[in-house]
C-alpha positions as CSV (number, residue, x, y, z in Angstrom):
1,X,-9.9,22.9,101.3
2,X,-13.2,21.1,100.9
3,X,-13.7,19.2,97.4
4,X,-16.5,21.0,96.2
5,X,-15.4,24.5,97.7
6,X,-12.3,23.8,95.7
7,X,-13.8,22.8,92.7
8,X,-15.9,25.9,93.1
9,X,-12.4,28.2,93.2
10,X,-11.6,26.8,90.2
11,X,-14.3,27.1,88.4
12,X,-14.1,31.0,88.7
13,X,-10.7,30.9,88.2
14,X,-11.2,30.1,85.2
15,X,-14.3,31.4,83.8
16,X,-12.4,34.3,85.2
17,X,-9.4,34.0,83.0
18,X,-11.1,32.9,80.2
19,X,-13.2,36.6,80.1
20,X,-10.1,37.9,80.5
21,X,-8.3,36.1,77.2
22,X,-11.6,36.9,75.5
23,X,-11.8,40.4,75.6
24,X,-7.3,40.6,75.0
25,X,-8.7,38.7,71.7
26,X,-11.1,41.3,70.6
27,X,-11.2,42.2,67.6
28,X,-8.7,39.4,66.1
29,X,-9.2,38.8,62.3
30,X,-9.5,35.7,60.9
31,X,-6.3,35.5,60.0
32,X,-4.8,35.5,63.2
33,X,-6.7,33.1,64.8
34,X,-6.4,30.5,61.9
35,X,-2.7,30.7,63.2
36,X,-4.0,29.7,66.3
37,X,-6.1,27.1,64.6
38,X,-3.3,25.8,62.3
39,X,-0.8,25.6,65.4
40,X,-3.3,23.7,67.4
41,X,-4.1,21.2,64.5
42,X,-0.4,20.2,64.7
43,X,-0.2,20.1,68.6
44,X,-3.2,17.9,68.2
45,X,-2.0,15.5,65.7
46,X,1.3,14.9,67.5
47,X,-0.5,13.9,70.7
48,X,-2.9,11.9,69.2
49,X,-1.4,8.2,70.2
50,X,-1.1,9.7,73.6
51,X,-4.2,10.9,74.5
52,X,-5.4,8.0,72.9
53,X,-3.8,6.0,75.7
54,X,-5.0,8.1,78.5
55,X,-8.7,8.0,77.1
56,X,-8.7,3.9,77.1
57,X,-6.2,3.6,80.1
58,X,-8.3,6.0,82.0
59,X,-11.9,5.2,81.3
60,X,-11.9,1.9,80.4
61,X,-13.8,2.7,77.4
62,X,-13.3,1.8,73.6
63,X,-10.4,0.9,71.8
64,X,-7.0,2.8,71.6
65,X,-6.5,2.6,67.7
66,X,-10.0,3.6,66.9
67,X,-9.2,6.6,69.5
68,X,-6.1,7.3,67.7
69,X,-8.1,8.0,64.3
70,X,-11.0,10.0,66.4
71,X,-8.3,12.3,67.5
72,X,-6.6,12.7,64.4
73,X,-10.0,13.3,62.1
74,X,-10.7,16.4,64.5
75,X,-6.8,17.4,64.2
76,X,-7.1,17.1,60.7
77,X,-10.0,16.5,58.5
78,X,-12.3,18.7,60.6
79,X,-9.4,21.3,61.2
80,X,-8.5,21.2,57.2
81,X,-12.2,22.4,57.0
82,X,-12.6,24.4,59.4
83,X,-9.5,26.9,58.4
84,X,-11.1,26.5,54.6
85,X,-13.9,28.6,56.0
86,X,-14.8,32.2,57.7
87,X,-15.9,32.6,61.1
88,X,-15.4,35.9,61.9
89,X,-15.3,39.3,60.0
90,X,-17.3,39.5,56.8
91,X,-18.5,36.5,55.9
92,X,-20.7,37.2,52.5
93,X,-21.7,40.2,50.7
94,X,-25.1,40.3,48.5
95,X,-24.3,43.3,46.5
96,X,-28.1,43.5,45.1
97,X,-29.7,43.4,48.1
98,X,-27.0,45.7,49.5
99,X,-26.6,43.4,53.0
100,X,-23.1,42.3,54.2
101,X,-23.2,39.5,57.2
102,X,-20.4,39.9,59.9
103,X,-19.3,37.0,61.8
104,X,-18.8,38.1,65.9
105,X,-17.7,35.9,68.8
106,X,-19.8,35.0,71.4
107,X,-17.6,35.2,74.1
108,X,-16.3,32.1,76.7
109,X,-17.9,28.7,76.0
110,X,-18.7,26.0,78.4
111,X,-17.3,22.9,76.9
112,X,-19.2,19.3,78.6
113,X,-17.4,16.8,77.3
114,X,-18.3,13.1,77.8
115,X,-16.6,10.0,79.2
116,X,-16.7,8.6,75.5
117,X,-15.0,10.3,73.9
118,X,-13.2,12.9,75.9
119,X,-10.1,13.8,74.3
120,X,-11.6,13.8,70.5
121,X,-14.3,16.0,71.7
122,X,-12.1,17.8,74.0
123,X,-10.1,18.7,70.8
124,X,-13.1,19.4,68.5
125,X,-14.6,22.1,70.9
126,X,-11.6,23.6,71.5
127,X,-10.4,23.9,67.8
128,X,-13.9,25.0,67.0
129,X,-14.4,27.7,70.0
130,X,-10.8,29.3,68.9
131,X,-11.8,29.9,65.0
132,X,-14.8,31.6,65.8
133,X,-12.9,34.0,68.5
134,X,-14.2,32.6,71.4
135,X,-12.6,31.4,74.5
136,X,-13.6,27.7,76.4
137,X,-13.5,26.3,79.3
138,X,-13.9,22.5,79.2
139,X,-15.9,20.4,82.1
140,X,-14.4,17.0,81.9
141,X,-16.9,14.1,83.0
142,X,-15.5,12.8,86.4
143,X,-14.2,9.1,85.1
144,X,-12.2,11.4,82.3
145,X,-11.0,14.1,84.0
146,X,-7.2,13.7,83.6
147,X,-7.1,12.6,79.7
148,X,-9.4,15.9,79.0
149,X,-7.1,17.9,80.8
150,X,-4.4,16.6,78.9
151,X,-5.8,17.5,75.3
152,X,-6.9,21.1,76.8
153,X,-3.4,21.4,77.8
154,X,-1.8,20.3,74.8
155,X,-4.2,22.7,72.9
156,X,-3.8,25.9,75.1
157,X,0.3,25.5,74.7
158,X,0.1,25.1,70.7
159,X,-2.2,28.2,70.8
160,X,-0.7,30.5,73.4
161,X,3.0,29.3,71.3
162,X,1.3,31.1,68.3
163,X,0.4,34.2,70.0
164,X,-2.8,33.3,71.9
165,X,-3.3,35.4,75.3
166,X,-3.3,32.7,78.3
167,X,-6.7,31.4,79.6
168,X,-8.2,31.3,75.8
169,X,-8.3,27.4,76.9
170,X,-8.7,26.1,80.1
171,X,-10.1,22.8,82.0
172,X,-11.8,22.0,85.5
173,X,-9.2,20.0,87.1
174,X,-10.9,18.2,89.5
175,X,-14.6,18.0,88.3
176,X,-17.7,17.1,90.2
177,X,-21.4,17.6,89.1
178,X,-21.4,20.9,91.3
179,X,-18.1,22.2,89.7
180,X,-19.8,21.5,85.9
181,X,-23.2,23.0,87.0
182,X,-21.7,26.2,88.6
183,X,-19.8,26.5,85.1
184,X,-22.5,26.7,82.9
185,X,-24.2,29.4,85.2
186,X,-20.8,31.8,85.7
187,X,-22.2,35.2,84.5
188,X,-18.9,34.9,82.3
189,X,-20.7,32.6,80.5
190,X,-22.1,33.2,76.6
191,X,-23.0,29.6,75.4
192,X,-23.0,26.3,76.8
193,X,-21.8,23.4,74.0
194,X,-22.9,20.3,75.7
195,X,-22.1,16.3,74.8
196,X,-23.2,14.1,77.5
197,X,-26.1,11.5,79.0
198,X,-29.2,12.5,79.1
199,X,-28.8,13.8,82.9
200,X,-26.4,16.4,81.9
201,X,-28.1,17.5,78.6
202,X,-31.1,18.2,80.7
203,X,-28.8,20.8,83.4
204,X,-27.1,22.4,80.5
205,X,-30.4,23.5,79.2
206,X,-31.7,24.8,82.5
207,X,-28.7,26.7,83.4
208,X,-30.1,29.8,82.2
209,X,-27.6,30.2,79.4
210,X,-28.0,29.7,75.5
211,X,-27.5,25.8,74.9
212,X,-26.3,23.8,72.5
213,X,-26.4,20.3,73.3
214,X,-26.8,16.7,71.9
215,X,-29.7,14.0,72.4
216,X,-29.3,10.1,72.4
217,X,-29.1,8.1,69.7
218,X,-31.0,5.5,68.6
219,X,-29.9,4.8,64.8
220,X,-31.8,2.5,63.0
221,X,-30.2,1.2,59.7
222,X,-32.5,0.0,56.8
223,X,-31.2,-2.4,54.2
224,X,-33.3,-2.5,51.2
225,X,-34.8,-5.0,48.4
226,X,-32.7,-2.8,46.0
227,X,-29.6,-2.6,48.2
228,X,-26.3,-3.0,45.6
229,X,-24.4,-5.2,47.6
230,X,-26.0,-7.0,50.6
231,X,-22.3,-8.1,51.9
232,X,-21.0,-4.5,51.6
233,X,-24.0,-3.0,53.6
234,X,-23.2,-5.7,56.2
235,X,-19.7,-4.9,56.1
236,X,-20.7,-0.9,56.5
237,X,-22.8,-1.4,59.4
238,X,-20.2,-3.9,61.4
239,X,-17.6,-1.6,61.2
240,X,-19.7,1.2,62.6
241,X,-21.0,-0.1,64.9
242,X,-17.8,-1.8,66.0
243,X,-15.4,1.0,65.8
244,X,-14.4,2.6,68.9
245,X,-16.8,-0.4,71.0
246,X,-19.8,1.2,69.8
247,X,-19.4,4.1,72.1
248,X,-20.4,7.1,69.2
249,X,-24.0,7.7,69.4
250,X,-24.3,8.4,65.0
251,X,-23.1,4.3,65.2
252,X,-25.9,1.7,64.2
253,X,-28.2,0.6,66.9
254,X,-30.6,-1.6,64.9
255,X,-31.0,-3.5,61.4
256,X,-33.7,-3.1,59.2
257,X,-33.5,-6.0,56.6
258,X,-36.2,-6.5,53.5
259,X,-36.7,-10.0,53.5
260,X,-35.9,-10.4,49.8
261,X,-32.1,-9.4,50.9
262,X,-32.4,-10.7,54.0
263,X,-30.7,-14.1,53.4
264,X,-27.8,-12.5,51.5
265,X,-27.6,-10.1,53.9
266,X,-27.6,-12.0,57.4
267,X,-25.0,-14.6,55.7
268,X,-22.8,-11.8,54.8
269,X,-23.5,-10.3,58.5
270,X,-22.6,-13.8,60.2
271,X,-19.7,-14.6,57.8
272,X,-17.9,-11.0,58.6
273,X,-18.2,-11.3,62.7
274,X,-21.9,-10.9,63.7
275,X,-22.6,-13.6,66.7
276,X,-25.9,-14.5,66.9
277,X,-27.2,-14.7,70.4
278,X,-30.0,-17.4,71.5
279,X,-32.9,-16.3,74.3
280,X,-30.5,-17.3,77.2
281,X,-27.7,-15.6,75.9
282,X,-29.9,-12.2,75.1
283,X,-31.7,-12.3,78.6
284,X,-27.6,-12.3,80.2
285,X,-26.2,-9.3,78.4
286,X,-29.7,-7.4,79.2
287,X,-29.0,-7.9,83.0
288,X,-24.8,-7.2,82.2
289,X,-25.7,-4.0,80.1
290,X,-29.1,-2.2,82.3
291,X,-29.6,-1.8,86.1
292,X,-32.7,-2.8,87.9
293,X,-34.0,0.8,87.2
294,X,-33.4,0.2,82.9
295,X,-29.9,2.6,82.8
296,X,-27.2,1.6,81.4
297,X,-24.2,0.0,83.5
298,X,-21.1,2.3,82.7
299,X,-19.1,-0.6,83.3
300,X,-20.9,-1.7,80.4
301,X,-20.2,0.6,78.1
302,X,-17.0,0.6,75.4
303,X,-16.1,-2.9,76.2
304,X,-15.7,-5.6,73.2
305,X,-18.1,-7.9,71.8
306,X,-16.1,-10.4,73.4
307,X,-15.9,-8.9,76.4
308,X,-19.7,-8.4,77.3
309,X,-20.1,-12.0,75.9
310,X,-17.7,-12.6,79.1
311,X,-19.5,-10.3,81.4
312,X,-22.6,-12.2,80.6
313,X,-21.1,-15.9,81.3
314,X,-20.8,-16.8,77.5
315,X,-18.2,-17.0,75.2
316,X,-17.9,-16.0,71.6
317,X,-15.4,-17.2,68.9
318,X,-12.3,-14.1,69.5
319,X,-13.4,-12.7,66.2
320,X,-16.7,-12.0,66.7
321,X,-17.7,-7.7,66.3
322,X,-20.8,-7.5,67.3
323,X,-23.6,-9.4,69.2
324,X,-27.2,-9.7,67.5
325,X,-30.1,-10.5,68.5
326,X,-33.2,-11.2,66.4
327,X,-36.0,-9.1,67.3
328,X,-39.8,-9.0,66.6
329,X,-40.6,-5.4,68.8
330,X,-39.3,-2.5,69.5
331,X,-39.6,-0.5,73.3
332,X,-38.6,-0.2,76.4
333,X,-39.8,-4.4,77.2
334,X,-37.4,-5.3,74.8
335,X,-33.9,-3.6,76.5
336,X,-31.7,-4.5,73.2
337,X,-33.9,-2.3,71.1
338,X,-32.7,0.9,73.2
339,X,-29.7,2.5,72.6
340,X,-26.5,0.5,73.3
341,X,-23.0,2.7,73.2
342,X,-21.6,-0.9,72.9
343,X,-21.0,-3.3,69.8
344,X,-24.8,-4.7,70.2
345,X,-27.2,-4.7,67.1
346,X,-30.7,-5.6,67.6
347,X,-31.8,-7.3,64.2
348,X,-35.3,-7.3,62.5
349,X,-36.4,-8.7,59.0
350,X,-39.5,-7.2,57.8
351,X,-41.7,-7.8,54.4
352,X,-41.2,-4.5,52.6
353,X,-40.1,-1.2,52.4
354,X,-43.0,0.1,54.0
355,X,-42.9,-2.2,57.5
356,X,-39.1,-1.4,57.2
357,X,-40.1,2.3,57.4
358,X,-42.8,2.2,59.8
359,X,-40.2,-0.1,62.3
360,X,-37.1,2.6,61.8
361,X,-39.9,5.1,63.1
362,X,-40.4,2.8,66.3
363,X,-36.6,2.8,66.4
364,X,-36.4,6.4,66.5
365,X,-39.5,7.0,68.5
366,X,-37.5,5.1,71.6
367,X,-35.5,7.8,72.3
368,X,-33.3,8.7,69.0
369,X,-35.8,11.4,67.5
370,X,-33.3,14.1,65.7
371,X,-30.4,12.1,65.3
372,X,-29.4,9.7,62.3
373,X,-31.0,6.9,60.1
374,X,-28.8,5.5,57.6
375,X,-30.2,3.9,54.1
376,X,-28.9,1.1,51.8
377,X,-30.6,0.9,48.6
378,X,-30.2,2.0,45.3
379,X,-33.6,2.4,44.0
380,X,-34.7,6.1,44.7
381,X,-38.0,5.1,45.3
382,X,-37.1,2.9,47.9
383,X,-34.8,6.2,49.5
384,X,-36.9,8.7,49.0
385,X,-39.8,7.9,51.7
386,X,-36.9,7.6,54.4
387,X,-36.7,11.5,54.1
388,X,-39.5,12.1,55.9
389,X,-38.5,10.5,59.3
390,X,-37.5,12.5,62.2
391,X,-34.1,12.6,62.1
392,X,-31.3,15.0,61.5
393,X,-28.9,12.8,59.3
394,X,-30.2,10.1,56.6
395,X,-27.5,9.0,55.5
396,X,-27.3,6.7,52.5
397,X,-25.1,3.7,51.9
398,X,-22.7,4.2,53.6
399,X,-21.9,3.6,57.9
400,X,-23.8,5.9,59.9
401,X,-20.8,6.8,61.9
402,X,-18.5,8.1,59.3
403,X,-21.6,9.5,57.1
404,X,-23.0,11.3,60.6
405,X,-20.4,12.7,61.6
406,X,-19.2,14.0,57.8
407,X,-16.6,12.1,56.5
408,X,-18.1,9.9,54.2
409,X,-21.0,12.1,53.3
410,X,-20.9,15.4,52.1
411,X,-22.5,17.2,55.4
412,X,-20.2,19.3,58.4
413,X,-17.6,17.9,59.5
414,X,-18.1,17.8,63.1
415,X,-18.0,16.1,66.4
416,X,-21.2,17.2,68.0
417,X,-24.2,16.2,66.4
418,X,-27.1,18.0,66.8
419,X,-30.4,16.5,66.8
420,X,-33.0,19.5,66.8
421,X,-36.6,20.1,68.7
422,X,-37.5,16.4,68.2
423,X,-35.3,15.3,71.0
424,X,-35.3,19.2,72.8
425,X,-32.2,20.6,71.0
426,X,-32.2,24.4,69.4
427,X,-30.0,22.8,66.6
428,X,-30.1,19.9,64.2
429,X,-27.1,20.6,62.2
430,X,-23.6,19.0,62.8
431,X,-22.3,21.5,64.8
432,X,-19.6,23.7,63.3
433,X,-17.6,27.5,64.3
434,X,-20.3,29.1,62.4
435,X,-22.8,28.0,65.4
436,X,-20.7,29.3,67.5
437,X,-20.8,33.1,66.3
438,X,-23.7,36.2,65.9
439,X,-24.2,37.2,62.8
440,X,-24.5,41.0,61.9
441,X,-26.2,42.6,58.9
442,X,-25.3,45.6,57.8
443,X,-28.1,46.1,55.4
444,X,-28.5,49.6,53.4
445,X,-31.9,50.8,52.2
446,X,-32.8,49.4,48.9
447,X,-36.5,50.6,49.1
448,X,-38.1,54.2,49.5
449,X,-39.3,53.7,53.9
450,X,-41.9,55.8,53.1
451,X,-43.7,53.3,51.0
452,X,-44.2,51.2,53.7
453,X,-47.7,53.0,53.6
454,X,-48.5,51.7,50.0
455,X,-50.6,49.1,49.7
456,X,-49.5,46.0,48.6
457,X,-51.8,43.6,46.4
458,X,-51.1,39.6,46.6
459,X,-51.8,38.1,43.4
């Protein structure tokens, strides 16, 4: 059979199924499918090393021990949360105002998942989908089809072991663009939960289904004249940025340094495996990184400090983390100002808190509106005016990556970061089970309905 006509088949094969598994789940308590939950968690964490291994060995992407942890804080930090919590059945009562709210599937989910991170998300969206009752059907990217089928597998077996009806979980098993754009329009269909390039984020909201889905992200990290510890905030933002090869979108993409800290701070940055890059050098990994039309290079992308260095014909000492470059502008004629999913900072020093603000907004204003800006001071003066920029997550001091994505900070625990109307998303939360479910109120009268013709003074 034809590619695509095949792809087709099996995209209706398994929206079918999934509808199918759906409605054999109806009316499931919560109970039952935190067995499902719990039994998936474990499946999960078992398989974590492995699919690990087929992420990097498949895609070329990141690093295998950073994948490792990725996997295992879905399995088990996000899980551990997620079972702490109600999806489904009554979720609160206000016995004053007499109005209980009832958690309700959707129904079968279109899962995107990117060629990032494909078997951590692949786990997230499935773990999530089956606490709120719903079923999913995953759409791998292309370049990750085989390591996403793997976790989907691993993940319908665990759940199906514990009572699950077959086709709760499923995955396209040979994926195209066609295949993953016929998905999200099957009438079977509820919601489409989409993490991907821009490309893709734009199809899943004009498929004619309800949407959630992710924007870029741009983060721009501000290090104060208050900061605490100049070395520790450098310390933060390496290891963000460097974990995984840069390729989670919450991870730094730019340095905003006071220049009363800035001497402490780039000596600390330097000293702990920043390699600063000259003109030549900069002008190289512009051309390794973006084609002639300014995208980025997916051969680019995940690949080592070291190794760009490579790509670009220059070497770096073996322990350097990131490349920086000192920068005086931010926009699309300055390429390392964009977002990188790489271990690339672009580095600015500016006089005070003010210009460091007014630069974070260019940051985000070049495509990373909604997503995260992460803080280090400790004067809450110097914080506070950081609030009001467009973005979903401040995080402060601590690394935007394991703040974003609610580890280190006290916000959801999630893998899919929403990043709300600034970047044309319906959500800006960190996407949990509880997006994924309509709420009911069963709400009794607590007023007379025939005052409604009173009038009603304002005072």
């Amino acid at each position: 059979m034809d590619a695509d006509l095949a792809g087709l088949a099996d995209v209706r094969e398994k929206a079918r199924a999934a509808r199918r598994a759906f409605l054999a789940l109806e009316g499931a308590d919560q109970d039952t499918l935190d067995r499902f939950v719990r039994a998936m968690a474990v499946a999960g964490t078992r398989a974590a090393e492995e699919l690990a291994r087929l992420a990097v060995d498949e895609t070329g992407y990141g690093v295998y021990e950073h994948k490792i942890h990725k996997n295992r804080y879905n399995t088990g930090f996000v899980a551990r949360w997620m079972l702490e919590r109600r999806a489904v059945g009554v979720l609160w009562v206000d016995e004053e105002a007499r109005v209980t709210a009832v958690g309700a599937p959707m129904g079968v989910i279109a899962g995107i998942i990117p060629v990032t991170n494909p078997t951590s998300t692949a786990l997230f969206k499935c773990l999530a989908a089956v606490k709120s009752g719903n079923a999913i059907v995953l759409a791998p990217h292309p370049r990750a089809a085989r390591c996403t089928l793997r976790a989907a597998e691993i993940m319908a077996s665990a759940a199906v072991a514990a009572g699950a009806p077959e086709g709760l979980i499923s995955c396209l098993t040979d994926p195209t663009l066609a295949s993953t754009h016929e998905l999200m329009r099957r009438e079977e269909i509820a919601l489409v939960l989409a993490t991907g390039g821009p490309g893709m984020v734009r199809a899943a909201y004009s498929s004619g289904k309800p949407t959630i889905a992710v924007g870029a992200g741009n983060v721009p990290a501000y290090v104060g004249a208050s900061v605490a510890d100049p070395a520790e905030a450098a310390e933060m933002i390496l290891t963000s940025k460097s974990f995984d090869n840069g390729t989670a979108c919450v991870a730094e993409q730019s340095v905003v340094v006071v220049e009363a800290v800035a001497d402490a701070f780039l000596a600390a940055f330097e000293q702990r495996g920043a390699h600063w890059m000259n003109e030549p050098q900069q002008a190289a990994l512009v051309r390794t990184l973006f084609d002639e039309r300014g995208a980025l290079r997916p051969a680019a992308v995940g690949q080592s400090a070291v190794r760009l260095a490579e790509l670009s014909g220059f070497t770096v000492p073996t322990r350097t983390r990131v490349l920086a470059a000192r920068l005086d502008r931010v926009g699309l004629d300055a390429p390392l100002s964009r977002e990188i999913l790489g271990p690339v900072l672009s580095v600015y020093r500016v006089p005070d808190a003010a210009a460091g603000w007014a630069r974070c907004r260019e940051v985000l204003a070049l495509d990373g509106e909604g997503h995260t800006c992460a803080v280090h001071a400790a004067d809450p003066e110097e914080i506070a005016p950081f609030g009001t920029l467009p973005a979903g997550r401040i995080v402060v001091n601590t690394p935007a990556l394991f703040g974003g994505m609610g580890f280190s900070c006290e916000v959801d625990p999630s893998f899919q970061l929403g990043t709300g109307t600034w970047s044309g998303s319906i959500c800006s939360d960190n996407v949990t089970p509880l997006h994924l479910i309509n709420i009911k109120r069963i709400a009794h009268e607590v007023r007379p309905w025939r005052t409604v013709y009173d009038p009603v003074e304002i005072a």
